[in-house]
C-alpha positions as CSV (number, residue, x, y, z in Angstrom):
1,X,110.3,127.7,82.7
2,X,112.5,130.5,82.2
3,X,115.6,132.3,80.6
4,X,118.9,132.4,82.0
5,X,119.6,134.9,84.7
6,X,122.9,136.5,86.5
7,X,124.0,135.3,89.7
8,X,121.4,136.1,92.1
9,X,121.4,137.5,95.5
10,X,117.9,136.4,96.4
11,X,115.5,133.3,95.5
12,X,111.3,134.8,96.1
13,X,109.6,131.7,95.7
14,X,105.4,133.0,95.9
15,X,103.4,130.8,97.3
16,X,103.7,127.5,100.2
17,X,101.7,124.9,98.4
18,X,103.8,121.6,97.4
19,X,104.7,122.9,94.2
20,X,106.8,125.8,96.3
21,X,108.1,123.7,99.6
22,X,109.1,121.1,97.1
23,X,111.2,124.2,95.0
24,X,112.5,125.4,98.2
25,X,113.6,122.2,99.2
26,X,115.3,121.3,96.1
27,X,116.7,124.4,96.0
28,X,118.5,123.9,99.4
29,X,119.6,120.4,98.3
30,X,121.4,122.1,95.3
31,X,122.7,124.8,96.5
32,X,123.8,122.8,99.5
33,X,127.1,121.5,98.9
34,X,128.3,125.5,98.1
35,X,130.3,127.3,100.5
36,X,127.6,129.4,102.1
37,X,129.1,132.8,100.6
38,X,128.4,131.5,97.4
39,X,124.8,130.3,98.2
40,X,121.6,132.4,97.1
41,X,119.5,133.3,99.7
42,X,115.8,131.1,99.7
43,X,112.8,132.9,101.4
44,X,109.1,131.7,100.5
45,X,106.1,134.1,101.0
46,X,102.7,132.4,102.1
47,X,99.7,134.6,101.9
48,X,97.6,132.4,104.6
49,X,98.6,131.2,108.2
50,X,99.7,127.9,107.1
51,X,102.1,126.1,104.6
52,X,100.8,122.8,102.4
53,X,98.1,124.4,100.2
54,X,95.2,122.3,99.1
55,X,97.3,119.3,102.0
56,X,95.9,119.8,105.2
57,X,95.5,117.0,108.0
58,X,93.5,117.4,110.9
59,X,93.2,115.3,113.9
60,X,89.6,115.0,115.8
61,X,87.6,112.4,117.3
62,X,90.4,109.8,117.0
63,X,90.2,110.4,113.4
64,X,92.9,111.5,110.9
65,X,90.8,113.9,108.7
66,X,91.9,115.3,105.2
67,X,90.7,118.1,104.4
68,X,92.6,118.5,100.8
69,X,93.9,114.8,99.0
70,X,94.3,111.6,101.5
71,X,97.0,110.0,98.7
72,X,99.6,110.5,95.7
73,X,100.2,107.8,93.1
74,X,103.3,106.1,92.8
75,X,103.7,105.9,89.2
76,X,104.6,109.0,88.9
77,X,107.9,108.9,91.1
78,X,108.3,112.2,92.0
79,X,105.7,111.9,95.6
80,X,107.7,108.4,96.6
81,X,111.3,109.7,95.6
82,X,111.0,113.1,97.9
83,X,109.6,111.0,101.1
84,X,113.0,109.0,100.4
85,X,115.0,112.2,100.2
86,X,113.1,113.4,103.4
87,X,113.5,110.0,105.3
88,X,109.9,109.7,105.6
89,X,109.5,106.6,103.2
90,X,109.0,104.6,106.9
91,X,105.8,106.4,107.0
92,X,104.1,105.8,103.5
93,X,101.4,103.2,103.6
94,X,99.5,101.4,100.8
95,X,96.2,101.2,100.3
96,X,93.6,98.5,101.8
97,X,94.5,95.2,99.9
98,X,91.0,93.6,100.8
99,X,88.7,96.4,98.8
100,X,90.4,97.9,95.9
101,X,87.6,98.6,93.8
102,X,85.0,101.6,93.3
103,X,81.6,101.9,92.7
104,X,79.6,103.9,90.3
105,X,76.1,105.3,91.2
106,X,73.9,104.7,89.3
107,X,69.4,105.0,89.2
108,X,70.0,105.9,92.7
109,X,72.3,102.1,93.7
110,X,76.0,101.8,93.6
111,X,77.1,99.5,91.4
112,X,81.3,98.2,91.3
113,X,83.2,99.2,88.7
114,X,83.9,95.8,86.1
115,X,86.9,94.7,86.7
116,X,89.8,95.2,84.2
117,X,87.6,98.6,83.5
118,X,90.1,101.7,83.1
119,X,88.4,104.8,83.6
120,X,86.7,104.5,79.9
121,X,87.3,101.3,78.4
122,X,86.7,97.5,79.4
123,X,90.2,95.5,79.5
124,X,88.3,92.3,80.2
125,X,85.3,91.2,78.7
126,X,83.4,88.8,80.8
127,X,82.7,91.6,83.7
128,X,82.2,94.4,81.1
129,X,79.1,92.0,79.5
130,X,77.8,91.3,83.2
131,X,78.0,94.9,84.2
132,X,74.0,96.4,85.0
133,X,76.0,99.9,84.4
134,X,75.4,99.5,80.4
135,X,71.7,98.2,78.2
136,X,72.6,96.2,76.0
137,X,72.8,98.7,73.2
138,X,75.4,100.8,75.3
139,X,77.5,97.8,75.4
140,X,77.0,97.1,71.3
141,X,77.9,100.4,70.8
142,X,81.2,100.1,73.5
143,X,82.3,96.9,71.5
144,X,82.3,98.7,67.9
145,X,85.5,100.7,69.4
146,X,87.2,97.6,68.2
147,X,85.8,98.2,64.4
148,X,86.1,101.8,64.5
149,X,88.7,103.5,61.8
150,X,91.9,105.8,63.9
151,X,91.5,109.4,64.2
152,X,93.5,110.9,61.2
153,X,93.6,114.4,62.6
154,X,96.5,114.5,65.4
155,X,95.0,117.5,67.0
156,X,93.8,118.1,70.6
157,X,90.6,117.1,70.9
158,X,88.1,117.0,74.3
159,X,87.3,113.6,76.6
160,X,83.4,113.7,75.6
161,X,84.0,114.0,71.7
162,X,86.9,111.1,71.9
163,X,84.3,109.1,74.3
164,X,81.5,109.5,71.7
165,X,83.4,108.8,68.7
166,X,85.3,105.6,70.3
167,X,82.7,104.1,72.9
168,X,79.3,106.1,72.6
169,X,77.2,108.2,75.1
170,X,76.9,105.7,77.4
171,X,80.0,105.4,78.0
172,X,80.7,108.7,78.9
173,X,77.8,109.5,80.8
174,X,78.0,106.6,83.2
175,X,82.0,106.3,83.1
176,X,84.1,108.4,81.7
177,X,82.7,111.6,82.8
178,X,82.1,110.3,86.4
179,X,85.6,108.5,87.2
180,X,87.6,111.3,85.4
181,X,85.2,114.2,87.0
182,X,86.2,113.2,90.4
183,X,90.2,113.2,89.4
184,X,89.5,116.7,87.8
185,X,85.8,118.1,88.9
186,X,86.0,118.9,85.0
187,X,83.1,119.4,82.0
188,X,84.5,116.4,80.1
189,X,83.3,118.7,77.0
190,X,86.2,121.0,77.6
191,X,88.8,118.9,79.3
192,X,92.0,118.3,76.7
193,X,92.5,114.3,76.5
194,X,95.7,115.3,75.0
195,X,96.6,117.1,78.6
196,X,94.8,114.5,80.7
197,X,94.4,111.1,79.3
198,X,97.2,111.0,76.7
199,X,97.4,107.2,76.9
200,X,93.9,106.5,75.7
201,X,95.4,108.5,72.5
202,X,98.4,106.8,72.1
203,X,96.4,103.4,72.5
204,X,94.2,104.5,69.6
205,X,96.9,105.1,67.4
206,X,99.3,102.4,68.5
207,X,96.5,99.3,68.4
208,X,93.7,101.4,66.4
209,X,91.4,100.3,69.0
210,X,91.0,101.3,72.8
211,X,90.0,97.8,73.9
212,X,92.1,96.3,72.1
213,X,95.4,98.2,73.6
214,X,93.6,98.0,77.4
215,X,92.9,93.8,77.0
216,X,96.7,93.8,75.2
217,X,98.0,95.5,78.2
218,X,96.4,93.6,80.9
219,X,96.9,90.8,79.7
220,X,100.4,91.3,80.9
221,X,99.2,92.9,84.2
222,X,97.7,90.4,86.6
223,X,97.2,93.7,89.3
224,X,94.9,95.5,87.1
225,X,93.0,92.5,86.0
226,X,91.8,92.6,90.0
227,X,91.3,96.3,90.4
228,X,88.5,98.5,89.1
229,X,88.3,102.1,88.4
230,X,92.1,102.8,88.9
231,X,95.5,101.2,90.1
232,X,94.4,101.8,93.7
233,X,97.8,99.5,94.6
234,X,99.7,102.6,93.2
235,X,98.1,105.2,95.9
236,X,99.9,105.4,99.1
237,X,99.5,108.1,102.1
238,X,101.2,109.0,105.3
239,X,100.8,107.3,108.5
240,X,99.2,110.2,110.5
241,X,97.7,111.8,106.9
242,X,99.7,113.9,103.9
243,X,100.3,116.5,106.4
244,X,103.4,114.8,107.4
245,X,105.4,115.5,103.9
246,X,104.5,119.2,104.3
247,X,105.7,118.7,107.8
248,X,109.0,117.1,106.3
249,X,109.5,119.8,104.2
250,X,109.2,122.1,106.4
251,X,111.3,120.8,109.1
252,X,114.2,120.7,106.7
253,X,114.1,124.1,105.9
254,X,115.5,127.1,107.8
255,X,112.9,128.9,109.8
256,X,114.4,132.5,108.0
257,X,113.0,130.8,104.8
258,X,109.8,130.7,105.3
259,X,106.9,133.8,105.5
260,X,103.3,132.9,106.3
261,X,100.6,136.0,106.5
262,X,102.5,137.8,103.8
263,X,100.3,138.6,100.7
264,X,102.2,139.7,97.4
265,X,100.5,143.0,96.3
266,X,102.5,142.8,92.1
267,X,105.9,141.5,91.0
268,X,107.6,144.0,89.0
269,X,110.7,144.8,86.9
270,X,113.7,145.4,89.9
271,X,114.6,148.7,91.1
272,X,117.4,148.4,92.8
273,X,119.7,146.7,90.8
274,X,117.7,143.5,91.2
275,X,115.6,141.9,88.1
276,X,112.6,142.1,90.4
277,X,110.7,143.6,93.2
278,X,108.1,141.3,95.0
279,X,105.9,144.1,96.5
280,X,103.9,143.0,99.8
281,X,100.6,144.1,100.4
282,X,102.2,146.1,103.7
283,X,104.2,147.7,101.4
284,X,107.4,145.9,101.8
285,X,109.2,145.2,98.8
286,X,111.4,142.3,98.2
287,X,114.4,142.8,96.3
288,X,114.8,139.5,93.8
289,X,117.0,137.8,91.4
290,X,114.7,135.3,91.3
291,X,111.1,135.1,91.4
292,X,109.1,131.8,91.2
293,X,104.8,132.2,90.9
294,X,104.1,128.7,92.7
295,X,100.2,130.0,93.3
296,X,97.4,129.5,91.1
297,X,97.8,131.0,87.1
298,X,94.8,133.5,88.0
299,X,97.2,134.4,91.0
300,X,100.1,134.8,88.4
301,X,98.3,136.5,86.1
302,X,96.8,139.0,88.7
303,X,100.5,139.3,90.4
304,X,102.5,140.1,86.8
305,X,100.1,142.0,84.9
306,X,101.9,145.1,85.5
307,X,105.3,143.7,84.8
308,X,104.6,141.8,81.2
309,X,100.9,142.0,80.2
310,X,101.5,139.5,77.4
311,X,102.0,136.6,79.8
312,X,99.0,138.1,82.5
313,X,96.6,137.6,79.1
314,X,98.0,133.9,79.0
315,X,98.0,132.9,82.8
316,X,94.3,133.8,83.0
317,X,93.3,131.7,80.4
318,X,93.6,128.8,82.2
319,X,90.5,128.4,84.2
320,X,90.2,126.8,87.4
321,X,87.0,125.4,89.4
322,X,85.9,125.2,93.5
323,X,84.9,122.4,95.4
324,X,84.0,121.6,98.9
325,X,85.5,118.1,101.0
326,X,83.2,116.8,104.0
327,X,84.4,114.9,106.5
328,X,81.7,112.7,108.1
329,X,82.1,110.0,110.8
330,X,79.3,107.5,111.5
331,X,78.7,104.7,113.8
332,X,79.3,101.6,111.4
333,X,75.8,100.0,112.6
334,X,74.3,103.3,111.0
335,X,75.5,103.0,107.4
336,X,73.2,100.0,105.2
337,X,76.1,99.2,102.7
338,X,78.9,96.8,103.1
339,X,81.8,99.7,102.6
340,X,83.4,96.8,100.5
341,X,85.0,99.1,98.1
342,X,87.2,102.7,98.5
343,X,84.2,104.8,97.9
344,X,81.6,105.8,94.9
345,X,81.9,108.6,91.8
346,X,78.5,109.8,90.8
347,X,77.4,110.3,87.1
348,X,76.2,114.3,86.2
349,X,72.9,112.4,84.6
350,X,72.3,111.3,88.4
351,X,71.3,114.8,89.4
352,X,72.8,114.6,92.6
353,X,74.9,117.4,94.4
354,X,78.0,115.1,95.2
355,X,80.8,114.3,92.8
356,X,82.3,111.5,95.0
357,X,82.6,109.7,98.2
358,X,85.6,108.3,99.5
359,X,85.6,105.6,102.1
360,X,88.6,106.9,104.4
361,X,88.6,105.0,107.2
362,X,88.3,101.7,104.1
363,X,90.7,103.3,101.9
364,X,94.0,103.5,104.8
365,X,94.2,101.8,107.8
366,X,94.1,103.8,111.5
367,X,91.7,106.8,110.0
368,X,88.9,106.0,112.4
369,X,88.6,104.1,115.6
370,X,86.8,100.9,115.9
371,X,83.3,100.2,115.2
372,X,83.4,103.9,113.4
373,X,83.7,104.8,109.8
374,X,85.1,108.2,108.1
375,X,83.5,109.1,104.8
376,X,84.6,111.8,102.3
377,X,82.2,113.7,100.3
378,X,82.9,116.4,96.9
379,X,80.8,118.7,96.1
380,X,81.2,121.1,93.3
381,X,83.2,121.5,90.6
382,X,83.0,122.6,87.1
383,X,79.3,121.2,86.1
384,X,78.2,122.1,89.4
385,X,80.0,125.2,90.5
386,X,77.0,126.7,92.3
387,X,77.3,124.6,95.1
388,X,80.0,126.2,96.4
389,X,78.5,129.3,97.2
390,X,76.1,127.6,99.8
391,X,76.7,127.6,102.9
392,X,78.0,124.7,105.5
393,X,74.4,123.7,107.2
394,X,73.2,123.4,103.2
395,X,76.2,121.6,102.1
396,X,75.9,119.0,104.7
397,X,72.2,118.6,104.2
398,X,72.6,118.0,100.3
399,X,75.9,115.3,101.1
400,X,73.3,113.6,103.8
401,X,70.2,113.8,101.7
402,X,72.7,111.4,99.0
403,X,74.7,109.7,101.4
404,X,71.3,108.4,102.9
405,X,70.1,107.6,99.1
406,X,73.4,105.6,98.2
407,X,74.9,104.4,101.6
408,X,71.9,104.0,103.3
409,X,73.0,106.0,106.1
410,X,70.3,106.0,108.8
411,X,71.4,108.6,111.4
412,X,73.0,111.5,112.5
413,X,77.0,111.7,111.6
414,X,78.7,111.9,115.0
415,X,80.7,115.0,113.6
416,X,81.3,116.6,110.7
417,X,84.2,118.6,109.1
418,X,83.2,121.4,106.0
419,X,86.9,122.2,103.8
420,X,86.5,124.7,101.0
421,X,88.4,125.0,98.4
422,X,87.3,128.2,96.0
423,X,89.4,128.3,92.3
424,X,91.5,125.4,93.4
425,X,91.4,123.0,90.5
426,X,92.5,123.9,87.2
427,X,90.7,123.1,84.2
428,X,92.9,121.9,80.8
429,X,90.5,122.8,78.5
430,X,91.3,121.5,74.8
431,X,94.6,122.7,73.8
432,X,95.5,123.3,77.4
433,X,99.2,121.8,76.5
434,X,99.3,124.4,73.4
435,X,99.0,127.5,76.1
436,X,101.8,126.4,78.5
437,X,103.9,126.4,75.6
438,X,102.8,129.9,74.9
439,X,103.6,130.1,78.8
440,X,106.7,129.1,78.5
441,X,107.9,131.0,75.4
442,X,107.0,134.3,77.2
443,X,108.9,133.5,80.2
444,X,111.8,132.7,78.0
445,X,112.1,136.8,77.4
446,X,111.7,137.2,81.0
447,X,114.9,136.4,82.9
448,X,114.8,135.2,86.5
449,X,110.9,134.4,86.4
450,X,109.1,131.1,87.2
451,X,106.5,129.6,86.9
452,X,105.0,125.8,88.7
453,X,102.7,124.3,90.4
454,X,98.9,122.4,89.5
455,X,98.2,124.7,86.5
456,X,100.4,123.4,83.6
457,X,101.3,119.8,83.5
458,X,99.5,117.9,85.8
459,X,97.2,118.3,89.1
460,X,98.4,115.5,91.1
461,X,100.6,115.8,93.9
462,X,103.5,114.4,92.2
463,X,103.3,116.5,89.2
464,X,102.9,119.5,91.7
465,X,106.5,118.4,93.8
466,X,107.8,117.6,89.8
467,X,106.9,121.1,89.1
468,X,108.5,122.7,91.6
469,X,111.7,120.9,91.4
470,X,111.8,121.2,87.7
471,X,111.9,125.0,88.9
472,X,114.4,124.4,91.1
473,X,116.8,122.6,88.9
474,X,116.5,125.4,86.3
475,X,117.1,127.9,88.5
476,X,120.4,126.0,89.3
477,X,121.9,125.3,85.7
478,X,121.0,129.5,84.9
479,X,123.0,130.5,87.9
480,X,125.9,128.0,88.1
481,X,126.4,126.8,84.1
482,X,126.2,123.2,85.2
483,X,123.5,120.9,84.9
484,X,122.6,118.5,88.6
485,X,120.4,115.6,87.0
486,X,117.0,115.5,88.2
487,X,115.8,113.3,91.0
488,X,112.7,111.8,89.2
């Protein structure tokens, strides 16, 4: 998002997350088939000691630990078509065909998610009826979705009013808010469905009924009639962990490219002929063209608020929340349950201090050596966010104290890993899409400046590498007049 610029001397991209390796890789493919005199120079400034962001894989114990997300989706074809770009499609791997399904805790038990059940709705009846996870009333009140008169009003409105109004309380208590909470650690009272969910919307107004457009669609889907929850087919990973795209990226891009333990201080209005300066906190300033914020929008906001207060007041408003990931590996003879599943989400009515628990060493082959098992437990997020501020030895003892009350875990974990991630997850609060528009319209009066990354249209991984190629590919048509079709 951005107006057109001049020829630039220099590219700044702030920020090595996915969203800005994925902008600096595009970039290089672009600009790649110039004669070099012609090219723009490419650096990326890092603040930390790493690149990847929120994707970091570590190896311990035999086991391949994340630390950040373990998998992409490949529905959204950005993830899939960069490892083909990067010649890393060898090295994507599917998900366990045996076990794709979820549970839902629930009066202290796990319970699997029906079958046909997408994140909200049944799309088959008989498992929906069988289900323990609704009273009788709950399900009564589920069914009269397919009675229920459209919405007229085509405004935003959040998950736990379009919940209530289609499918009751119950339904959002004991599903909706606990399989979308652990996608985005979110208060479904403020989440935007419009931003989020935008399908359960356009069922509603295509069939006038949610069940009726989920049991319309699967009916022509025999893979989601077998999988609970989510798609889990359509997540893949790396063989040795998500790591390896960062890795990818990295190795494809000149060493003179790339800054780690350089913090930007402000980006303001050029002063040397350029449209920008990118000031360090040494006190180096950066002489830029071409300025892309791929950090958080609070970042942004904090980075350009002497340059264009307007679009500082707009960044800020979109809010973000922490979480915590803990690694845990067991003996298998220690843990009660049967693992027969990818992991559990966990209701906010269940009181308990974990969000989720993913079943790594289930989930992907080759995470954990034999006779071992890797779990993955959340804490945090938005209806919790005072977790967060405890320390490790508390963390672990709250994910322990409910891994023993769900899993039935009966010992000591053989070793434990603690990932924190403070502000990391945006939150699209109701009329979250209306704001990036605002977003955008103020960087449209602002030549050479960027924006991408989690914070706008769409936290997963793909939308992040999306994102940042979307940058990349405006960049490109504002410098050279000529448009490259994008790769997605």
């Amino acid at each position: 998002m951005s107006a057109s610029s001049p020829q630039p001397g220099k590219i700044v991209i702030i920020g090595g997350g996915i969203a800005g390796l994925a902008c600096a890789y595009r970039l290089q493919e672009l600009f790649g088939s110039q004669p070099e005199s012609s090219r723009p120079s490419v650096l990326l400034v890092e603040s930390g000691n790493r690149l990847g962001g929120v994707i970091q894989t570590i190896r311990e114990h035999e086991c391949i630990l994340e630390c950040g997300p373990d998998s992409f989706i490949t529905q959204k074809p950005a993830g899939v078509n960069l490892c083909h770009r990067l010649g890393i499609t060898d090295r994507v791997v599917s998900t366990n065909e045996k076990f794709r399904r979820a549970f839902i805790a629930f009066r202290g038990k796990l319970h699997p998610v029906p079958e046909g059940f997408m994140m909200m709705a049944p799309g088959r009846w008989w498992p929906f009826v069988m289900s323990p996870l609704f009273s009788p009333i709950g399900k009564i009140r589920m069914a009269m979705d397919l009675f229920l008169p459209r919405r007229d009003n085509s405004g935003d409105e959040s998950l736990a009013d379009f919940v209530q109004r289609r499918l009751g309380q119950e339904a959002l208590e004991r599903i909706a808010q606990p399989l979308l909470g652990g996608v985005y650690t979110a208060d479904p009272a403020k989440l935007s469905l419009r931003a989020t969910m935008p399908r359960f919307l356009e069922l509603e107004a295509k069939y006038g009924s949610v069940i009726k457009g989920l049991m319309s669609e699967q009916s022509e889907n025999s893979v989601s009639r077998k999988e609970s929850g989510a798609r889990y087919g359509s997540f893949v990973s790396l063989d040795d962990g998500m790591q390896v795209l960062v890795d990818a990226i990295v190795a494809k891009l000149p060493s003179t490219a790339m800054r780690l333990n350089s913090a930007v201080l402000q980006v303001v209005p050029g002063s040397r002929g350029s449209e920008w300066d990118v000031v360090l906190e040494s006190g180096e300033r950066l002489s830029a063209d071409v300025v892309v914020l791929a950090t958080s929008a609070k970042v942004g906001a904090g980075l350009v608020s002497g340059a264009d207060a307007a679009l500082a007041s707009e960044l800020a408003r979109v809010e973000s929340a922490s979480s915590a990931v803990i690694n845990l590996m067991y003996n298998r003879d220690d843990i009660a349950h049967r693992l027969d599943g990818f992991g559990f989400v966990v209701p906010a009515v269940e009181s308990s201090s974990l969000i989720a628990c993913s079943f790594s060493s289930v989930k992907f082959a080759g995470r954990a050596p034999y006779g071992k098992v890797l779990l993955r437990a959340f804490i945090g997020g938005a209806l919790n966010p005072h977790v967060c501020a405890l320390d490790d030895d508390e963390l672990l003892r709250l994910s322990r104290r409910d891994l023993r009350r769900y899993l039935g875990v009966s010992a000591e974990p053989i070793f434990t890993l603690v990932s924190r991630w403070p502000r990391s997850m945006p939150q699209y609060q109701v009329e979250h899409l209306d704001l990036v528009e605002k977003i955008a319209s103020r960087l449209s009066s602002l030549p050479g400046l960027y924006v991408a990354g989690s914070a706008y249209r769409g936290v997963g991984i793909p939308d992040c590498i999306q994102s940042g190629e979307q940058a990349a590919e405006s960049i490109y048509e504002n410098i050279t007049g000529s448009i490259k079709p994008v790769v997605y």
